[in-house]
N, C-alpha and C positions, 0 to 999 in steps of 0.2 A: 504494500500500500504506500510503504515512504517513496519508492523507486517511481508507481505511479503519479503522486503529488510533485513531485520532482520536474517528470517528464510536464505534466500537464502545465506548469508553473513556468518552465522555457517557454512550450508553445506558446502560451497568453502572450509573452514577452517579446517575439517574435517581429523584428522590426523590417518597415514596405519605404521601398522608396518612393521618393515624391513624384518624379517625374515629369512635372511640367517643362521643369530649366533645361532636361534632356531635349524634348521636342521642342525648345525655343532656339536651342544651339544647333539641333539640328537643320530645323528651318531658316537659321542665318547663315548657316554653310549651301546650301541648297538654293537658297531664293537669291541670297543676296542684294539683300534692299538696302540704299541709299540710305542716310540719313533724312527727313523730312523734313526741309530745309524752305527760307523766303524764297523767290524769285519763281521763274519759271519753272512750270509740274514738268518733270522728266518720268521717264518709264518706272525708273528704280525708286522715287521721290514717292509715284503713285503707290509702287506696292507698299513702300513701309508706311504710309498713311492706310493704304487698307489694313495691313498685317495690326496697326495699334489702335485705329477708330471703331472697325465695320462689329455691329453689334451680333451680327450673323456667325463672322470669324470667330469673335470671341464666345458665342456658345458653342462653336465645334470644341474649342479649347478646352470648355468645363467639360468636353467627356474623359477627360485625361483624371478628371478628379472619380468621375464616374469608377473609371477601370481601376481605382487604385482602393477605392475604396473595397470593390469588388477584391480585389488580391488581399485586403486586410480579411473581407467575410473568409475567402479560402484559407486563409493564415490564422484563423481562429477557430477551434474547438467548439463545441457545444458544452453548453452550463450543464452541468450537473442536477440530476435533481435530487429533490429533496423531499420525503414522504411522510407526513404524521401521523400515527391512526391512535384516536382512544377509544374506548370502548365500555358499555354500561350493561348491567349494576356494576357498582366498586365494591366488592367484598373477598377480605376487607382491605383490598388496595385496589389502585385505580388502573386496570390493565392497559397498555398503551404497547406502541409499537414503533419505531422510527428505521427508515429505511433509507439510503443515499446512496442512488445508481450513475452509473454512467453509462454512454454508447459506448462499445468497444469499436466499431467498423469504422466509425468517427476519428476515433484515435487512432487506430493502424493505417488508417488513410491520409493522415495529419500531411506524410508530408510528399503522399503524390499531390494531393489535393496544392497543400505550398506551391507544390515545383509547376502542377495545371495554372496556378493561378499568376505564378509568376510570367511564364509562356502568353496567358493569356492579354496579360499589362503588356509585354515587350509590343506584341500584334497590335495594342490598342492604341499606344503611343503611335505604332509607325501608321497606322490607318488616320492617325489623326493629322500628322505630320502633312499625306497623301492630300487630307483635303485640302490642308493650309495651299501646299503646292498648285493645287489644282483652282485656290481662288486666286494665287498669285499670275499664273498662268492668266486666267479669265482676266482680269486685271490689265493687265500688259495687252491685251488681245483687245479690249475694247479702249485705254487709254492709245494704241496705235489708229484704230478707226475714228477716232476723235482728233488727232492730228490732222488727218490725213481728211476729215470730213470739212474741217477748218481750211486747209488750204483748199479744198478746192469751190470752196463760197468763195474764196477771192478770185481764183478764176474763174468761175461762173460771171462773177460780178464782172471782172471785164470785156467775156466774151457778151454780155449785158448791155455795158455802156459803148462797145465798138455796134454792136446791131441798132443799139437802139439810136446813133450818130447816123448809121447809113437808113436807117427808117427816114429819120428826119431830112437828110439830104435826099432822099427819093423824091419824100411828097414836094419839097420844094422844087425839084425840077418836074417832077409831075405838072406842079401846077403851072411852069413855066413851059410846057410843053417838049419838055427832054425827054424824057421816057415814056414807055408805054405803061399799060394799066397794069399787061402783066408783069412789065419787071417791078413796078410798085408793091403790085402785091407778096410778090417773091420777098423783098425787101421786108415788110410787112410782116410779114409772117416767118421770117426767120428774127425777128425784132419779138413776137408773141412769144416762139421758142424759148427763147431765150431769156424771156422772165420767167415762162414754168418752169426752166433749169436751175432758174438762181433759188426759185422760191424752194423748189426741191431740196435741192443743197442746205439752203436753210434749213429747213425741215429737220431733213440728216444732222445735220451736225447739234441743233438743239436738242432732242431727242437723246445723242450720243452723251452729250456731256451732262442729260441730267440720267443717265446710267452708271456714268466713270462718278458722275457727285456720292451715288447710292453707294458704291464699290468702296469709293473712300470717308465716307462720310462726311462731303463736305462738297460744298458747290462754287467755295472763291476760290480759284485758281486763272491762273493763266500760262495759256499753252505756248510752245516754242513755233516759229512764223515755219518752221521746215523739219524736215527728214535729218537727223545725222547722216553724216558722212559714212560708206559704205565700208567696213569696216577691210583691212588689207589684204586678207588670205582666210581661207577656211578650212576647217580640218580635216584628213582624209578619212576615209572608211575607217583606216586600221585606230586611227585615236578615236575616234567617235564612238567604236568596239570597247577600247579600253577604257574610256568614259563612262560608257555605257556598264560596266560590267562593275566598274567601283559605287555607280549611284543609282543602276535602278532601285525604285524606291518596291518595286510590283512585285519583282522574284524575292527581295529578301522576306516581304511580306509572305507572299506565297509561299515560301522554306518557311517560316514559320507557321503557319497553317497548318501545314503537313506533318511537322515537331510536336502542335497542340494535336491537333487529331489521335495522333500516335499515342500520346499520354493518355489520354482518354479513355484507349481501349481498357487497359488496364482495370481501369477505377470501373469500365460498364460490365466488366465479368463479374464483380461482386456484386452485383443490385440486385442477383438473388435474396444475398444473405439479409437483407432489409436492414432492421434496426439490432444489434446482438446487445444486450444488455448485460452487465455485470453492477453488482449492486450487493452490499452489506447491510444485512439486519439489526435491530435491535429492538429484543423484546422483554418488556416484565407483565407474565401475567397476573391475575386477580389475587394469589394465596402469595407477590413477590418473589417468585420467583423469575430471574431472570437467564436472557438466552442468546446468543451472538453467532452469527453464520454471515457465510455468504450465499452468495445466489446468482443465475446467470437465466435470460432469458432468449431462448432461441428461437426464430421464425423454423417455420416449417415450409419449402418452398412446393407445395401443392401444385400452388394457382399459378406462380410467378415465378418462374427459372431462371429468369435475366436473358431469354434469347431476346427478347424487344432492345434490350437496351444495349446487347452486343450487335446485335446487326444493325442499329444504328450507329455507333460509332465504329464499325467496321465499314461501314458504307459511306460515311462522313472522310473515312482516313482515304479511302479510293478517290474521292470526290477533289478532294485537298490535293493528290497527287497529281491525278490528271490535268486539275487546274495549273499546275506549274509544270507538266511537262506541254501545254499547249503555252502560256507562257515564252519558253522558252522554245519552242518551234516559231514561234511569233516575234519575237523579241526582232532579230535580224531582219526582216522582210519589214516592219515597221517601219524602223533605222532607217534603212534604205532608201524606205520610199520619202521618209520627211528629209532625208540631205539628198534625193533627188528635186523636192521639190525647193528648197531652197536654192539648189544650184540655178536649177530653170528660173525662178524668178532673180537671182541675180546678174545673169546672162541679161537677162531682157533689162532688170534697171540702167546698168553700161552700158547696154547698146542704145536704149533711149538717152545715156546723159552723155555717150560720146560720139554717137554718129546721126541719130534721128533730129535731137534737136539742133545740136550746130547747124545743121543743114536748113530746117525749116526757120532760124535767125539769120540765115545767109540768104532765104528765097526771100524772105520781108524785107533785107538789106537791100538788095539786088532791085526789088517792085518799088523800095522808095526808088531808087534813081533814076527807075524808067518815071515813075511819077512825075517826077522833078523834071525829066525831061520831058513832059510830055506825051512818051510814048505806048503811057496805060492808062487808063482814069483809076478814080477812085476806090470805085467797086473790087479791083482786082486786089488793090491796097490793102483793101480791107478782109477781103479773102484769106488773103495771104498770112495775115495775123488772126484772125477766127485759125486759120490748120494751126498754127503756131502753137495757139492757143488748146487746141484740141490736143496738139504733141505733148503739151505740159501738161497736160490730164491724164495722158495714158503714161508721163513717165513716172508721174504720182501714183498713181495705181502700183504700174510696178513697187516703187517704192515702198507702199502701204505688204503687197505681198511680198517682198522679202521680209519687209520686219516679223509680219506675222507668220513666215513660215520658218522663221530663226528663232521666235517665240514658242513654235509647234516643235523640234527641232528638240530647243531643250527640254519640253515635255516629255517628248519621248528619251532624250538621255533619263530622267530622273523615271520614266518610267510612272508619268501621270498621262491617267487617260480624261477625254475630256466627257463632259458631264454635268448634271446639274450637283446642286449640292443638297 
């Protein structure tokens, strides 16, 4: 019994790590957010205002307390009980009886149950970790379409103020008799256009930033006028492998799945035995006479053999595996496909920022001159900078899908899939 009190007396004492500061560190090695700083909202500025405002993030957070609390339940024993019985007539003493049992299957379990419970914290942390990643991601993803929605309200707007100059110069030589009806209306109507584009644009980019406001919890900000500079070189297959394999965040999670399921099985073969009881008596009856034993109370497994509870954690443990060996057939065809698409969209930003556009600033160069001499009107002038205009939309595009696919890119390094939360 002293060897019992002993034992039982460690376990109660039994101490759970915190775990929060683990997944905060984690998540600073991983996201890498900016300080949240005055001036202009950058990508990294946006996430660490998410990661410390957004009231969303911070209840994924409390599941960390959740899980830990959980590991204290698995880390703690069951109370004791404690039994009183008296009993009437008293003659000529008061018969009574006092009994204080324990689970034994509780206690022999003490410490898979620990080492489950521990397994199952490690998983919860990094699930928690996953989401954080996965609003940081979201984050970045729509702080890039908020840029990118912004710049091109300015160029709407002056593919805008050029339509709506040659509107204006149409109807007055309309009315001077220079043009026909049709090139008016032509004029006309690409002058309509081009307010429903601006008004679009607007639309877009309002919309956008009261999403990135929600994200970060806050709606003053102001954005940067461009696109950073494209950064100089990009990694090949073979780092982006070994990137890959120090941070997916999916296979380490999933190897532990596979670790907790495992432990499992163990602890579902005894759900036979039910509740086993061991307990000491104590009795005086009526004439005082008194009497001291022990006692043990044992199920009888009739009804309940424990196969329900073994083949569910036998078929949980298959479940766990498969999942990380798909995983892991997955993993590289991902990879591949997000640093193919970022290569594609980078291809196409340089080619729009060094052969597309130069060119189309060189045909507007080239149309002033003829202008100036004479040898174009107006119309063509203004042609010529509406395509201009059009080039610097689609090299913003580009632009827009490289960042977001360099955003996707690192997803897939850390091995966050995308998702609601």
């Amino acid at each position: 019994m002293k060897r019992l009190f002993v034992l039982l007396l460690l376990a109660g004492c039994a101490s759970v790590p915190a775990g929060l500061d683990e997944v905060q560190r984690d998540i600073a090695q991983r996201a890498k957010p900016a300080s949240a700083t005055d001036g202009e909202l950058t990508a990294d500025k946006a996430v660490a205002l998410a990661l410390a405002n957004n009231p969303r993030l911070q209840a994924t957070l409390a599941e960390v307390g959740v899980a830990r609390a959980e590991l204290m339940e698995a880390s703690t024993i069951a109370n004791p009980l404690l039994e009183v019985e008296v009993r009437w007539p008293r003659d000529p003493y008061r018969p009574y009886e006092l009994r204080i049992a324990q689970t034994l299957v509780d206690l022999i379990q003490l410490p898979r149950r620990r080492a489950l419970g521990r397994a199952a914290f490690e998983s919860a942390k990094l699930r928690v970790t996953s989401e954080v990643l996965r609003f940081a991601h979201e984050t970045r993803a729509q702080y890039y379409d908020v840029l990118a929605n912004g710049q091109q309200v300015a160029m709407s707007r002056m593919s805008f103020d050029a339509a709506q100059a040659a509107a204006e110069l149409a109807r007055k030589q309309h009315d001077a008799g220079n043009i026909t009806d049709l090139e008016l209306e032509n004029e006309q109507a690409q002058y309509e256009q081009a307010k429903l584009d601006l008004a679009r644009a607007q639309q877009q980019l309002l919309l956008g930033r009261e999403a990135l406001g929600r994200l970060i919890a806050s709606h003053d900000f102001t954005m940067p006028e461009a696109f950073a500079e494209l950064p100089g070189e990009e990694l090949t297959q073979t780092q982006l492998e070994q990137v890959a394999a120090a941070r997916r965040i999916d296979l380490d999670l999933a190897r532990r799945d596979v670790a907790l399921a495992k432990r499992r099985i163990p602890i579902a073969r005894l759900a036979a035995l039910g509740e086993i009881t061991a307990d000491v008596h104590y009795q005086r009856d009526a004439i005082g006479a008194k009497t001291v034993g022990p006692g043990i109370e044992i199920p009888i497994p009739l009804f309940n053999n424990g196969a329900a509870a073994r083949t569910r954690a036998e078929a949980e443990y298959v479940r766990a595996a498969q999942t990380l060996n798909a995983l892991l057939a997955e993993s590289s065809s991902r990879l591949r496909s997000a640093d193919a698409t970022l290569q594609e969209a980078r291809a196409r930003a340089v080619y729009y920022r060094d052969v597309l556009l130069p060119r189309r600033r060189r045909i507007v160069e080239l149309t002033k001159l003829e202008h100036n001499a004479m040898l174009v009107g107006v119309y063509q002038l203004l042609a010529a900078r509406q395509n201009e205009a059009q080039a610097m939309r689609d090299a913003l595009d580009a632009q827009r899908d490289y960042w977001t696919a360099r955003n996707d890119l690192d997803a897939a390094l850390n091995g966050i899939t995308e998702g609601a939360h």
